[in-house]
C-alpha positions as CSV (number, residue, x, y, z in Angstrom):
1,X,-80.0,-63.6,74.3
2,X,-78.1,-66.1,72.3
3,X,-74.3,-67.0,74.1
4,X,-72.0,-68.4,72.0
5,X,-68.7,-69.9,72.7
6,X,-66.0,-69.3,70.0
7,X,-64.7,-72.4,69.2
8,X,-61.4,-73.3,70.3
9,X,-61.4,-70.8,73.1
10,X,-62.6,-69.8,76.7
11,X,-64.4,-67.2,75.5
12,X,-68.2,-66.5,74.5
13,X,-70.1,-63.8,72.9
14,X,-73.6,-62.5,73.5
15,X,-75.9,-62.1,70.8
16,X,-79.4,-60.2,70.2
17,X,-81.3,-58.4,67.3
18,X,-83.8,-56.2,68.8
19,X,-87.2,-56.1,66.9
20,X,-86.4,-52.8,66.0
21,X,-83.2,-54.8,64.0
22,X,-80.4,-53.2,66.1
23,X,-78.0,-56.1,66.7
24,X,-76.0,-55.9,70.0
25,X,-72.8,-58.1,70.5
26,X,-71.5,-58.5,74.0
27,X,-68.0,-60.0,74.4
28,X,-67.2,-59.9,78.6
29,X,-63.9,-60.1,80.3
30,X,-64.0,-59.8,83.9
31,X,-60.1,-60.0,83.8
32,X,-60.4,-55.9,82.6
33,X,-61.3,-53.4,85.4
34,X,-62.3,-51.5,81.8
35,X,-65.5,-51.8,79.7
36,X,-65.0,-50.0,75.9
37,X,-68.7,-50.0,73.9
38,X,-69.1,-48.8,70.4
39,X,-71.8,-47.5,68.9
40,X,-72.1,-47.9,65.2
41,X,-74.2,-47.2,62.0
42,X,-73.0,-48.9,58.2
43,X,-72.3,-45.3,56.8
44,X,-69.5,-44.4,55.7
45,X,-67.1,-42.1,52.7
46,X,-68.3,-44.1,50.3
47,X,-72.4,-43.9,50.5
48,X,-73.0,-40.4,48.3
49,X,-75.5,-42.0,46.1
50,X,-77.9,-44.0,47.7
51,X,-81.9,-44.5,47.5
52,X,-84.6,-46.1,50.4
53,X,-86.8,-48.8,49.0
54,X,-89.8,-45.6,49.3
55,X,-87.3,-43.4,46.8
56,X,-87.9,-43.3,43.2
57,X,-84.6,-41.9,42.5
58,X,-81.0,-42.1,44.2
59,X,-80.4,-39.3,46.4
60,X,-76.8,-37.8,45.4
61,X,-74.9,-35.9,48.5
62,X,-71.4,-34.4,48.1
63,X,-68.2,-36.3,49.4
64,X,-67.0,-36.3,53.4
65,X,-71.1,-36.2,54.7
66,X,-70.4,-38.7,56.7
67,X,-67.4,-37.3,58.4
68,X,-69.5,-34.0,58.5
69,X,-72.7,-35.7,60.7
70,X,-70.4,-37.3,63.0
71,X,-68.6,-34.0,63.8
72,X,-71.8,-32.1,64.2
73,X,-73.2,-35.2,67.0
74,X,-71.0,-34.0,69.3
75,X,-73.5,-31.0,69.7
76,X,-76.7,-30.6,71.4
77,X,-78.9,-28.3,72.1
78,X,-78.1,-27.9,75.7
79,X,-74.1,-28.3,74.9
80,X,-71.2,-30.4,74.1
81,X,-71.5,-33.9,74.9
82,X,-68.4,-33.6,76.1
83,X,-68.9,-31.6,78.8
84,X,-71.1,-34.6,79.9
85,X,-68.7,-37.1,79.8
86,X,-66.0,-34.9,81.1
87,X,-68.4,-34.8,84.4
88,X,-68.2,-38.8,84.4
89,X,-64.6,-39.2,83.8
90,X,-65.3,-40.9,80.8
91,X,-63.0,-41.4,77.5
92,X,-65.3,-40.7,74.4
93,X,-64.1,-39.9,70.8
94,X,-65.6,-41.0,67.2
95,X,-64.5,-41.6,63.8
96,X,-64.8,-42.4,59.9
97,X,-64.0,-44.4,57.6
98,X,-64.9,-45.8,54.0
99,X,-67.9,-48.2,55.9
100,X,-68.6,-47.2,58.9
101,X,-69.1,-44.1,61.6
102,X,-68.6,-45.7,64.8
103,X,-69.4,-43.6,68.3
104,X,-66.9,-44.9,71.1
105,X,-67.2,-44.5,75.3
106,X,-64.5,-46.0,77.0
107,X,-64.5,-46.5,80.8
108,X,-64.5,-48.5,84.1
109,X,-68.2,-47.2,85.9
110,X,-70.9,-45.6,85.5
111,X,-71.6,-48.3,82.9
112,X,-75.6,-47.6,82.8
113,X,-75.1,-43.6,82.8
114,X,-72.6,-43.7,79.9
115,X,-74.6,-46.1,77.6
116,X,-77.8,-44.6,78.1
117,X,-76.3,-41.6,77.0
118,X,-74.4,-42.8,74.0
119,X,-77.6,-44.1,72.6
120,X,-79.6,-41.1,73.3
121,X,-77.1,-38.6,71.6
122,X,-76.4,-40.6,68.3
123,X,-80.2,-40.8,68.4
124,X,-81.0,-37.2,68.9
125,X,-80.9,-35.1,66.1
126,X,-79.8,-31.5,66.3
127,X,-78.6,-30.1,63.4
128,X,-78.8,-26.0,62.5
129,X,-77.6,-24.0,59.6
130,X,-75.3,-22.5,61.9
131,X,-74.1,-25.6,64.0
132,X,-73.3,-26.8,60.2
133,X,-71.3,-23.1,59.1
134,X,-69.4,-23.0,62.4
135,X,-68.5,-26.9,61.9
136,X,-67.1,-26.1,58.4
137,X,-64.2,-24.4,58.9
138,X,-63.0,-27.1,61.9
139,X,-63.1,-29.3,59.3
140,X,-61.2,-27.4,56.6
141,X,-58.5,-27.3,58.9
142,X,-58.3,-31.1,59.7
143,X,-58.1,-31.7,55.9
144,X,-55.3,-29.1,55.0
145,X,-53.7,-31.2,58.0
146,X,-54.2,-34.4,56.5
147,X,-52.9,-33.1,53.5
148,X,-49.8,-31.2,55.3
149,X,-49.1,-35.0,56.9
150,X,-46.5,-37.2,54.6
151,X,-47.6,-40.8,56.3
152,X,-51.8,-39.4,55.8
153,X,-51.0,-38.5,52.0
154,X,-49.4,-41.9,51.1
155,X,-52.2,-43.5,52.5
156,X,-54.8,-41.7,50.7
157,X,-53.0,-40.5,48.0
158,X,-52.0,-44.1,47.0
159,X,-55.7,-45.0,47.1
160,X,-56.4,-42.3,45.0
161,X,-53.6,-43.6,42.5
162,X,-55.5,-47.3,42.7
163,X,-59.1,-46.5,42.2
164,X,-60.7,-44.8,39.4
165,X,-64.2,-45.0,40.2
166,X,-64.8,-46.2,43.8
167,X,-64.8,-43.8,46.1
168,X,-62.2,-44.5,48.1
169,X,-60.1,-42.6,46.1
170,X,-61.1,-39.6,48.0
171,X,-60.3,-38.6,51.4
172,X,-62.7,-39.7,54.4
173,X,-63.9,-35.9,54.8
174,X,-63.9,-35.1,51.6
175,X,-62.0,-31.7,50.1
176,X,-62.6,-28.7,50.8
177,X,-65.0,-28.4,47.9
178,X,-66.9,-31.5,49.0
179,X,-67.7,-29.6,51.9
180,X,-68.7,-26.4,51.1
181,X,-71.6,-28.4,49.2
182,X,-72.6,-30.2,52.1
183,X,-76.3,-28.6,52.9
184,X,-78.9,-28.9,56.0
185,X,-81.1,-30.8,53.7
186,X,-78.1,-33.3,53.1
187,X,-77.4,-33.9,56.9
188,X,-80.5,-34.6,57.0
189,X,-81.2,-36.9,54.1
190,X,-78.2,-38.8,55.2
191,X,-78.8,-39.3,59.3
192,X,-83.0,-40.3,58.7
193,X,-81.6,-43.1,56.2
194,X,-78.5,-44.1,57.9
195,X,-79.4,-43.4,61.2
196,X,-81.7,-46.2,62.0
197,X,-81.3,-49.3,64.0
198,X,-81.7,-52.1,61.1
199,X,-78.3,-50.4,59.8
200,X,-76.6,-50.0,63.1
201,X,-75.2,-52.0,65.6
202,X,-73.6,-52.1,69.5
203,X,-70.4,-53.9,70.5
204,X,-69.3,-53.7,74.1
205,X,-66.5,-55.2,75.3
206,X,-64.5,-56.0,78.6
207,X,-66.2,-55.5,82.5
208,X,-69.7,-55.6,81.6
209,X,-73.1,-57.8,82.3
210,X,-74.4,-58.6,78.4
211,X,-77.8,-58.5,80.3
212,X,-77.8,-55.5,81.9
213,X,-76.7,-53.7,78.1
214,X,-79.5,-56.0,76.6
215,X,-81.7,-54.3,79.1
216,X,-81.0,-50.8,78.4
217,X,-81.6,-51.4,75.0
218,X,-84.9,-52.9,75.3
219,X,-85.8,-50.1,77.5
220,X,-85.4,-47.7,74.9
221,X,-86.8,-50.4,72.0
222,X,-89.7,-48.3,71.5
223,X,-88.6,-45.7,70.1
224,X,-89.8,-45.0,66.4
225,X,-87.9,-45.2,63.4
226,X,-88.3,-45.4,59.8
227,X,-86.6,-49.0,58.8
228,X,-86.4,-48.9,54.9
229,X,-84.0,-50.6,52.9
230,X,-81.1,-49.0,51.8
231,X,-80.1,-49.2,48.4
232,X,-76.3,-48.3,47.8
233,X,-75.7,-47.5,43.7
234,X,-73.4,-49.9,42.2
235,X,-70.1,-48.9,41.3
236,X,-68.7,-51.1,38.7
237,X,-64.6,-50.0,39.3
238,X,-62.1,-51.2,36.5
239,X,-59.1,-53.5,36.4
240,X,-56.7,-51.1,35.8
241,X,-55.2,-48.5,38.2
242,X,-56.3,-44.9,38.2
243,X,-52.1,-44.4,38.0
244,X,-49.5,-46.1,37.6
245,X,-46.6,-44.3,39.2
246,X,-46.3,-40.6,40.9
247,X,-43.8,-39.4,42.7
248,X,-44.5,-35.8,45.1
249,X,-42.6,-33.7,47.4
250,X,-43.3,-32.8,50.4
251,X,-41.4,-31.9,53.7
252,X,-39.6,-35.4,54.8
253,X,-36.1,-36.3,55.6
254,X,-36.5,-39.6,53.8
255,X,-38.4,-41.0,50.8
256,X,-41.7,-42.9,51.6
257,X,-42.5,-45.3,49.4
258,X,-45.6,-47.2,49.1
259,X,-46.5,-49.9,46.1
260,X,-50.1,-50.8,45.7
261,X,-51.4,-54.4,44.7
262,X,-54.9,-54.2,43.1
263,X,-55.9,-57.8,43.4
264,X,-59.4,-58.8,41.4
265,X,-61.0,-61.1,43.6
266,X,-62.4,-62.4,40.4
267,X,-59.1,-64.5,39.9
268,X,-60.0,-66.7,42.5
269,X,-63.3,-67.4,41.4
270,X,-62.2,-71.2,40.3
271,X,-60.7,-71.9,43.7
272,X,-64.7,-71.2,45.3
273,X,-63.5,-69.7,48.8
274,X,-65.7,-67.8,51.1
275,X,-64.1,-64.4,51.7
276,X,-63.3,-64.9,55.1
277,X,-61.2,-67.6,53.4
278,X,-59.6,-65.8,50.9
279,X,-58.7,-63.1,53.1
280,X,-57.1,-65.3,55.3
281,X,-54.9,-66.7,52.5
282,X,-53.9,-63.3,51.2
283,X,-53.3,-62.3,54.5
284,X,-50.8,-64.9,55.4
285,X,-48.9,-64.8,52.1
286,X,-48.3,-61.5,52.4
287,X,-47.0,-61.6,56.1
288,X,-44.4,-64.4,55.1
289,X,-43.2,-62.7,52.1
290,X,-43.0,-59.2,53.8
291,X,-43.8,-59.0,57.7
292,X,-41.1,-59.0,60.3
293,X,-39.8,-62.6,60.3
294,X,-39.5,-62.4,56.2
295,X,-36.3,-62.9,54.3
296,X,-36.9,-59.8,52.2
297,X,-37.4,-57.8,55.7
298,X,-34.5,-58.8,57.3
299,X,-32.1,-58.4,53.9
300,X,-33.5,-55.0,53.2
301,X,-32.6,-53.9,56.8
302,X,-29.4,-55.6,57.1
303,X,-28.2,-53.8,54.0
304,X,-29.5,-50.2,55.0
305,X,-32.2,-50.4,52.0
306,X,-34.6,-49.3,54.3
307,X,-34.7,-47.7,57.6
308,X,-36.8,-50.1,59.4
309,X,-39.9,-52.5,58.5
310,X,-42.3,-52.8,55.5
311,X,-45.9,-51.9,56.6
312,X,-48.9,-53.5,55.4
313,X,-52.1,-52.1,54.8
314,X,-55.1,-54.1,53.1
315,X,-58.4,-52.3,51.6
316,X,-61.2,-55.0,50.6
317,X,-63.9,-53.7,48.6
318,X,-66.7,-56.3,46.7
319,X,-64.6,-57.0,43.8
320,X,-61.0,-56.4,44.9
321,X,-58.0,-56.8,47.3
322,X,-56.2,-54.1,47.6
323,X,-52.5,-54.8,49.5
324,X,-50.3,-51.7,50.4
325,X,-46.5,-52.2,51.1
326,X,-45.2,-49.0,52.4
327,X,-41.3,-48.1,54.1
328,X,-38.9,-44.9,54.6
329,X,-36.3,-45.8,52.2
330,X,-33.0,-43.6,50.7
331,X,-33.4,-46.1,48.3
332,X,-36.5,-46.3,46.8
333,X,-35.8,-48.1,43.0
334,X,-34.1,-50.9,44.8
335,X,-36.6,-51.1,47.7
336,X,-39.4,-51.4,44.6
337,X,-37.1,-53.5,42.0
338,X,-36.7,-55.8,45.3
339,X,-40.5,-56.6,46.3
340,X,-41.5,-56.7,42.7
341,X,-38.6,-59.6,42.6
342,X,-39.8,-61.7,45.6
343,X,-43.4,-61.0,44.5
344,X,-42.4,-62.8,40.9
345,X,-41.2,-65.3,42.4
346,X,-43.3,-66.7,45.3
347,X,-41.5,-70.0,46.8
348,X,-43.7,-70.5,50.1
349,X,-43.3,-74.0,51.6
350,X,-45.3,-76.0,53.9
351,X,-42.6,-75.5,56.9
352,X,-43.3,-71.9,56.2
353,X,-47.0,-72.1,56.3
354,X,-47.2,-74.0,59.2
355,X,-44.9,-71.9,61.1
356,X,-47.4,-69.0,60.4
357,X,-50.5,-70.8,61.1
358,X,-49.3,-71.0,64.7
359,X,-48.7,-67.7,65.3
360,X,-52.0,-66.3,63.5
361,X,-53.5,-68.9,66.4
362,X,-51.5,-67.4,69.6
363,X,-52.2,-64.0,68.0
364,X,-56.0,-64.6,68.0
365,X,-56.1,-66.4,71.1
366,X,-54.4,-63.1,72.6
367,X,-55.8,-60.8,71.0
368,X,-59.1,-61.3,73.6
369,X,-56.9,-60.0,76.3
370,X,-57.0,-56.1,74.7
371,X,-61.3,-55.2,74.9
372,X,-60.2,-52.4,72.4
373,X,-59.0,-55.2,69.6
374,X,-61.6,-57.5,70.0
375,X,-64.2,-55.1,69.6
376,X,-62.8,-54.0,66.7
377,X,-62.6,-57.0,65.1
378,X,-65.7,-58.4,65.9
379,X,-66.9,-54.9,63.9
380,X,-64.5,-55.6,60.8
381,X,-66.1,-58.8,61.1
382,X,-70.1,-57.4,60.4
383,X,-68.5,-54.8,57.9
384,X,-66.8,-57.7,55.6
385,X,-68.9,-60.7,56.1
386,X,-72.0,-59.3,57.9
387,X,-71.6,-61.5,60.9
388,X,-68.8,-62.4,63.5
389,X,-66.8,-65.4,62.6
390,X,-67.2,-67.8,65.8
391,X,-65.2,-70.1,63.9
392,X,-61.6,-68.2,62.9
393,X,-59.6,-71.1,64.5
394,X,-60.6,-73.3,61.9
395,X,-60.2,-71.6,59.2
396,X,-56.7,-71.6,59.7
397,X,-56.6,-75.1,59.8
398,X,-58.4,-74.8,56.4
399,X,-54.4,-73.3,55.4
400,X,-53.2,-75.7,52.7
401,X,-49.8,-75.3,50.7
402,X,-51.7,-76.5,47.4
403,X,-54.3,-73.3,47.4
404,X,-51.1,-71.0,48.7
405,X,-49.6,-72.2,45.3
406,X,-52.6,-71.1,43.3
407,X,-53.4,-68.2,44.3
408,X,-49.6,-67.3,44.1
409,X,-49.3,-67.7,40.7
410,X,-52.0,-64.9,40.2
411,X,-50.4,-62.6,42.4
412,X,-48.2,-62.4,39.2
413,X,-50.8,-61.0,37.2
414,X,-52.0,-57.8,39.0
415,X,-52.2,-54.1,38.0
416,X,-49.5,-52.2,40.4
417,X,-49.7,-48.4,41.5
418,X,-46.6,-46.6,43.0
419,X,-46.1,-43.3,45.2
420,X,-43.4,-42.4,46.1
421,X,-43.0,-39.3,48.8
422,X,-39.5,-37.0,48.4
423,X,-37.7,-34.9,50.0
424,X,-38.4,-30.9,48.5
425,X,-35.1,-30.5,46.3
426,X,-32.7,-28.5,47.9
């Protein structure tokens, strides 16, 4: 087992890829009485048209699959796995996204019992026609409440307004059509290619030996699977936005506004940064024009523009950057006419930058105290660069004012999408 120390820090993290190619990552902190682990396979919204190396032809499934399988997991033949954990006093729960369905157990003992049985009942597969009927209408009510839910529809609805072809312009579980589709023979088509260990991985974080996890694993190593190579169809997605501007009603007090920034990655290309680079540089631009310390933020509050901050939200797919700046606003023309403003006229200066570059390093080195955000980073981490970056520390010593100046004048350049949420008219 390979322990690395993440440079600039006190803190290490265990590494192994089982022959079976499920990678475990080990991060301890015997300052937690806690230990969270995380279960998770590279599936996510987005894989409906796929193919193994074995396949002659892509395998097409309908929209919100993914969502759908991890749903139905929470059954076994013998019961709930809930009713397991329950018995434990264990905190378990799961979720979606566009990359990834990750299985979660969060708890202080039992740490042999409640691993052992993660693995077992993401590896088990029960799935019946009529597990699959009954799960379908649970899951046609969580979408009418996502879509009942003002803060979940500009999220997804302003994703839907950005994209035209990638599928994150649809919800995570799919509509209600999607799901009606979804077919035993799907489930299963999705879980035997997804479901393997060469395309999932373990994180566990906080009060835990990383030998005692590596041997539970390699107790259950044997186990057969079928490791092909998954083929994802390309998607070649546009420059342009799907639209440019909508506005909707729905039942709020105040407007909700959120303009979307679809950055080609492409415009970089000259510049030659690694992602983790370029990330980093949007990242911090974007917090000193906008986050909580930002001119624009304080003038916009101080003047009753909006009602309190500007959120932002980031979406990275292989070709773009996409950066959401959402807020409540009465005023949403001068809120928009306002960021578009400091936007067209980035000014960032090297006091600036440095300023930030010391709090994105206390932040990091923090952010190791809370086993619930460093286990998720270490898993954004394998989802956008396929490894864990032992080496974030200098990267923000990589921060110069000459690149923040480059890239800047291309943020000038970008297609734009805007929702905007009302109030029903009286």
């Amino acid at each position: 087992m390979e322990k690395i120390n993440i440079k600039n820090t006190n803190e290490y993290l265990y590494y192994h890829k089982l022959n079976n190619g499920l990678e475990l990552y080990v991060l301890p902190n015997t300052n937690q009485e806690n230990y969270y682990i995380t279960y998770s396979t590279k599936f996510g919204s987005v894989d409906t048209e796929f193919k193994t190396n074995n396949d002659t032809k892509y395998n097409i499934v309908p929209s919100g699959i993914a969502h759908y399988i991890e749903h139905l997991k929470f059954n076994l033949e013998n019961g709930s796995v809930f009713d397991y954990y329950s018995k434990l006093g264990s905190s378990i729960n799961a979720y979606t996204s566009y990359d990834v369905t990750c299985y979660e157990v969060f708890s202080s003992t039992n740490f042999k019992e409640n691993f052992e049985y993660l693995l077992d009942y993401v590896e088990t597969p029960y799935f019946t026609k009529e597990l699959i009927n009954s799960e379908r209408d649970i899951i046609k009510e969580e979408i009418n409440m996502y879509k009942n839910d003002p803060n979940t529809e500009l999220a997804y609805k302003s994703l839907e307004n950005v994209f035209v072809k990638d599928l994150r312009n649809k919800l995570i579980s799919g509509d209600i059509e999607d799901i009606k589709k979804i077919t035993l023979d799907d489930i299963l088509t999705c879980y035997n290619t997804f479901y393997n260990p060469d395309n999932m991985f373990v994180i566990i974080t906080g009060n835990v030996n990383p030998y005692e996890a590596l041997a539970i694993l390699e107790e259950k190593e044997n186990k057969e699977y079928n490791n092909n190579e998954i083929i994802r169809k390309k998607i070649i997605e546009p420059i342009k936005v799907n639209k440019e501007y909508e506005e909707i009603e729905m039942n709020v007090e105040t407007n909700k506004v959120c303009i979307n920034l679809k950055i080609p990655k492409k415009n970089f290309k000259k510049l030659s940064l690694k992602d983790e680079l370029l990330y980093l540089y949007i990242d911090t631009i974007f917090n000193i024009l906008y986050g909580v310390t930002s001119d624009i933020q304080d003038k916009l509050i101080n003047n009753s523009v909006i009602n309190d901050g500007i959120i932002i939200n980031k979406t990275y797919t292989k070709d773009y950057i996409v950066v959401s700046l959402s807020t409540d606003t009465d005023y949403p023309v001068m809120f928009i006419n306002m960021v578009k403003d400091t936007l067209n006229n980035i000014n960032i200066n090297n006091e600036e930058l440095e300023r930030k570059i010391k709090v994105l390093k206390s932040n990091y080195l923090l952010h190791f105290d809370n086993i619930e955000t460093v286990n998720n980073n270490i898993q954004d981490n394998i989802l956008m660069y396929d490894k864990y970056l032992y080496n974030e520390m200098d990267l923000y010593d990589k921060l110069n004012i000459n690149t923040i100046k480059e890239i800047s004048k291309s943020l000038k350049k970008i297609q734009e999408s805007i929702l905007v949420i009302k109030p029903f008219k009286k």
